[in-house]
N, C-alpha and C positions, 0 to 999 in steps of 0.2 A: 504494500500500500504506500503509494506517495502522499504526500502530507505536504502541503507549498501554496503558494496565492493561486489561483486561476486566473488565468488569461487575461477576465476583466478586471481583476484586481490590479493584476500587473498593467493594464493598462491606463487606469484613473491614477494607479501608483505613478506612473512616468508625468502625465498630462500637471497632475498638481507638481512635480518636481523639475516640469519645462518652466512651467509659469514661474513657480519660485527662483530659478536660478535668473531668470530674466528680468525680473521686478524685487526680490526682495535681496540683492548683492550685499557685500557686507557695508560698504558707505550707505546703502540704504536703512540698513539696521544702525548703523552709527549715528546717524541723524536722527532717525526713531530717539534714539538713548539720549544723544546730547541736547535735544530741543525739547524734551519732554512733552512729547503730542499726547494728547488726550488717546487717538487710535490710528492709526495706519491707517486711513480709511480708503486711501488708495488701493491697496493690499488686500482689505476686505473686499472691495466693492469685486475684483476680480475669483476671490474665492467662492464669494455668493455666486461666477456665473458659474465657476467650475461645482457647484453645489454642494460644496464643503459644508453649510451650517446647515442641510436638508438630509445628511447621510442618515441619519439614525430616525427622522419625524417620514411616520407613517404617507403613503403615496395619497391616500386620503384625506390627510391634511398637508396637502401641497409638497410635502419631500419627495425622499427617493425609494424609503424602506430599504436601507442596507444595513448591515448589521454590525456589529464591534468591533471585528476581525480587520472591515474595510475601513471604520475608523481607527485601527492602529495603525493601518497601512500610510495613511491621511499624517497620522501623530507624527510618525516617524519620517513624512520628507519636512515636516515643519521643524524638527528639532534637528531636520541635517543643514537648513538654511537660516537657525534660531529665526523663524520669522515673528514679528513683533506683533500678531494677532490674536483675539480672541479664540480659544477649542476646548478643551479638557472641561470649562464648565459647561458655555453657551452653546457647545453640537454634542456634548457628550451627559454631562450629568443632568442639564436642566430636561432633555427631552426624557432620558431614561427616569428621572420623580413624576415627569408630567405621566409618561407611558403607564410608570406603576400605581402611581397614587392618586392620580388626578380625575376629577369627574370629565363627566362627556365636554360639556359647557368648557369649563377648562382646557380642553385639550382643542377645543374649537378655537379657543380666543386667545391662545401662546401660539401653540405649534406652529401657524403658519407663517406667522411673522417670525418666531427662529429662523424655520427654513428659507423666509427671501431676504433674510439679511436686514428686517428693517426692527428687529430688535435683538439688543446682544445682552443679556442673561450673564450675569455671576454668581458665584458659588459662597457662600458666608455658611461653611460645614465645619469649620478647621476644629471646631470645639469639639468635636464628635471624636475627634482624633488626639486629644488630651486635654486634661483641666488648663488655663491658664489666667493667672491671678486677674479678677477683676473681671472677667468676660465670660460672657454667655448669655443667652437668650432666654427670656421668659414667656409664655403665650397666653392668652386668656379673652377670649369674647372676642376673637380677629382683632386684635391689636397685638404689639411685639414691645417690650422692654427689655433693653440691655443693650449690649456692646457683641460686636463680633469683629474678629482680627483676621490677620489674614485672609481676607477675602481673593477668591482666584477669579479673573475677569473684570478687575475691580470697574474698569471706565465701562459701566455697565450703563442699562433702559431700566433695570428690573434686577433682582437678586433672589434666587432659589436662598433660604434661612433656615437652616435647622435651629429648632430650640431645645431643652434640656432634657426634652423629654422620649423626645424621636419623631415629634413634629416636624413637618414640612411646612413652606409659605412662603407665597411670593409674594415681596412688596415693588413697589415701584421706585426708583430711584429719588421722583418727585415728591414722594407723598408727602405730605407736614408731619416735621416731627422727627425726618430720618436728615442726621448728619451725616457727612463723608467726608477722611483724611485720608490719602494718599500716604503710607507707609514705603519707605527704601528700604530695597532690599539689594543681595547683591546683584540680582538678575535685573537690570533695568531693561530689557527686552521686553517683560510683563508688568506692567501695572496692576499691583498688590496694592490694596487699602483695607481699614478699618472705618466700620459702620458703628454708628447709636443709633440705638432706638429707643424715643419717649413718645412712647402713647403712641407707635405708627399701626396705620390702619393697613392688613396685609390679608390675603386669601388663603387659609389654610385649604391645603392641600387634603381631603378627606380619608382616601387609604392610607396615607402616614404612618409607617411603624417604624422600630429601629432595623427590621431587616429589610424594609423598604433603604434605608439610611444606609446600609451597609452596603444594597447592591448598589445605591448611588457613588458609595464612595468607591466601591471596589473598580465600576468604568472609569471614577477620575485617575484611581491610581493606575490603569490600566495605559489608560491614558499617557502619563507623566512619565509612564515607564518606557513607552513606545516613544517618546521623546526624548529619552534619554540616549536610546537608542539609537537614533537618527543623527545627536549630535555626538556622539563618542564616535562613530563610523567619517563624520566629517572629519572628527580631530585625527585619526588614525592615517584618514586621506592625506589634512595634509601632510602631517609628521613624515610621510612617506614619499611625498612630490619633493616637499623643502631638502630630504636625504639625497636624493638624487641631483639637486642641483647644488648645493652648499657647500664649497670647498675648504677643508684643510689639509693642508702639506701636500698639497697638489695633490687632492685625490677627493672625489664626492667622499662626502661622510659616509654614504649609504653604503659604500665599501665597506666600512669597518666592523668586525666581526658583532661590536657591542652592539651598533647603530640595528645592527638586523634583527639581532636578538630582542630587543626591545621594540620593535618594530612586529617582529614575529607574535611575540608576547601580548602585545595589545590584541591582535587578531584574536589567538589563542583563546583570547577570555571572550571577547566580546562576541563571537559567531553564533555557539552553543545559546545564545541570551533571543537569538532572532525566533526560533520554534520556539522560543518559551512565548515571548512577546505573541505570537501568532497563535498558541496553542491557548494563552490567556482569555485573547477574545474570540478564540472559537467556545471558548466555557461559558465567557458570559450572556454571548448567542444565542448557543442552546440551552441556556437555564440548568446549565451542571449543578451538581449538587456541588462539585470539585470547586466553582468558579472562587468562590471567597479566597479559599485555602490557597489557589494556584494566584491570585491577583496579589496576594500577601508576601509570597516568596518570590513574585515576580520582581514587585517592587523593590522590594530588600536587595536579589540580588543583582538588577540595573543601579540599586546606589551602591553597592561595593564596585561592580565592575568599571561603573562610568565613573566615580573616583580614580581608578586605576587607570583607568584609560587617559581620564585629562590630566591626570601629575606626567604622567610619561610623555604622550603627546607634545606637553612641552616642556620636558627634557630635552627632545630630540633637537627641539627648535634653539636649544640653549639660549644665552641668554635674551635673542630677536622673540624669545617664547610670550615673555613680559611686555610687549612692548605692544601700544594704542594701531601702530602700524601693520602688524602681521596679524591683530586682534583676536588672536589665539580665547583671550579673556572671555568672549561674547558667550563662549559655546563652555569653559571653565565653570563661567557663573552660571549658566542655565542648570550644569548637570549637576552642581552645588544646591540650587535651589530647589530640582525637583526631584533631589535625596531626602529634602525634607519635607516639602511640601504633605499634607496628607498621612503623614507619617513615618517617622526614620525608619531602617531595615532596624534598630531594636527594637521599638514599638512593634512594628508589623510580623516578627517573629514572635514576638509575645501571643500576639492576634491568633497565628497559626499555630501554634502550642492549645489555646482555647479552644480555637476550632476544631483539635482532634483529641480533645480531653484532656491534655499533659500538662494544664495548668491552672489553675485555679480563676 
């Protein structure tokens, strides 16, 4: 049995990874970073035609009806070109809450506008993923009290909010009552903020539970890991081009026994991570029992490998590694960021110890 993308996979797979290399170059993302834009909305506008924010919202409400699998595929040319756009909450978790827990009416009145792009959806879960001082959400009578951090998607329309309980709810960006700060992180490719909420008036989500919660979070991690993925493979690229042209003592470096071996080594780790990443969202697809368990190790092990990948990466680069110019950094901080994001590989091993009874 072969086990790999099919044809159409492999085909939307290249179509989003023409677009990207043409429109999202790395001076494109540098500017992203240095001007601090609300959204790349150039960027979007071309993903809405290639039907990036429709992949997962049902053909019945204006998507595509594809499945997780094709959104890792998706993940992963964005995290090979760190493109500076909304995904992991806005095409990935906000449709799978709506899919799971949302009434009819609901799913009439998001979905459609995810899929054409004319509303972009963040995620305010992070709490779901550990206590932190001060923060969390409270819900009662469709209104929302408290604070939520790290939010992913932050320069959002609308925000998917977990509250303490394993409630779901959308509120609106605008509504009275909700504030918004923009948090720095290392990854300024994404725009991360923290929300208040006093007295905001917001739409609970009706099927809401915590395993509703879980498999929402489990597509983001799925997500983040598929992106991690995309950009370790870019760093490995280049580390591997720069060898071949970068001379010492009149010889490419890429000659030198060490330069291969570290070069070799990066592969090494990272290949074995592509069938897990693919195998991931074939789970969450079909409704594995597996999907939690397999979303939990997936993540944990894209943040060990894609740490390993970007220390050595630029290694290779020696010290041009550090430097604004060869911007080795953009793809560094991304895979820093979505080690944590959602939950570290400790956390998430904790998770999968739960999930199969070895831990309390």
């Amino acid at each position: 049995m072969r086990f790999g993308l099919s044809p159409e996979q492999t085909l939307f797979r290249d179509s989003v990874g023409r677009y990207l290399r043409d429109h999202s170059a790395l001076d494109r993302v540098r500017r992203f970073a240095d001007r601090d834009e609300k959204r790349a909305t150039d960027l979007v506008a071309g993903l809405v035609e290639l039907g990036v924010p429709a992949l997962l919202v049902p053909e019945a409400h204006g998507g595509i009806g594809l499945t997780a699998l094709d959104a890792c595929v998706v993940a992963e040319a964005l995290g090979y070109r760190v493109a500076p756009v909304a995904f992991a909450a806005n095409a990935a978790m906000a449709p799978t809450a709506l899919l799971l827990a949302g009434s009819e009416a609901q799913k009439r009145d998001w979905l459609p506008s995810i899929a054409d792009g004319g509303m972009i959806v963040g995620a305010a879960l992070s709490e779901l993923c550990g206590a932190r001082l001060g923060a969390g959400v409270a819900a009662s009578g469709g209104r929302l009290r408290g604070k939520a951090l790290f939010v992913l998607d932050f320069e959002a329309d609308a925000y998917l909010v977990a509250d303490m309980d394993g409630g779901l709810h959308l509120a609106r960006a605008d509504a009275p009552g909700l504030s918004r700060a923009r948090l720095e992180t290392v990854d300024r490719t994404r725009p991360i903020g923290e929300l208040g909420f006093d007295n905001v008036a917001a739409e609970p989500l009706p099927g809401a539970s915590m395993d509703v919660c879980r498999q929402v979070l489990d597509i983001g991690r799925t997500m983040l890991a598929a992106d991690t993925l995309g950009a370790a493979q870019c760093m490995i690229d280049r580390a591997v081009v720069y060898a071949g042209q970068r001379e010492q003592f009149g010889r490419v470096i890429g000659s030198f026994q060490a330069v291969k071996h570290m070069c070799a080594e990066m592969a090494a780790h990272l290949e074995p991570t592509r069938a897990s990443v693919w195998y991931a969202g074939h789970a969450i697809a079909e409704g594995s029992d597996e999907a939690h368990l397999v979303a939990c190790h997936l993540k944990a092990l894209l943040g060990e490998v894609g740490r390993f990948v970007a220390k050595t990466a630029t290694e290779v680069h020696g010290g041009m590694g550090f430097t604004d110019l060869v911007g080795l950094h953009y793809w560094y901080k991304r895979i820093g960021f979505n080690r944590q994001m959602l939950g570290s590989p400790e956390r998430l091993r904790i998770e999968a110890a739960r999930a199969q009874g070895l831990a309390a």
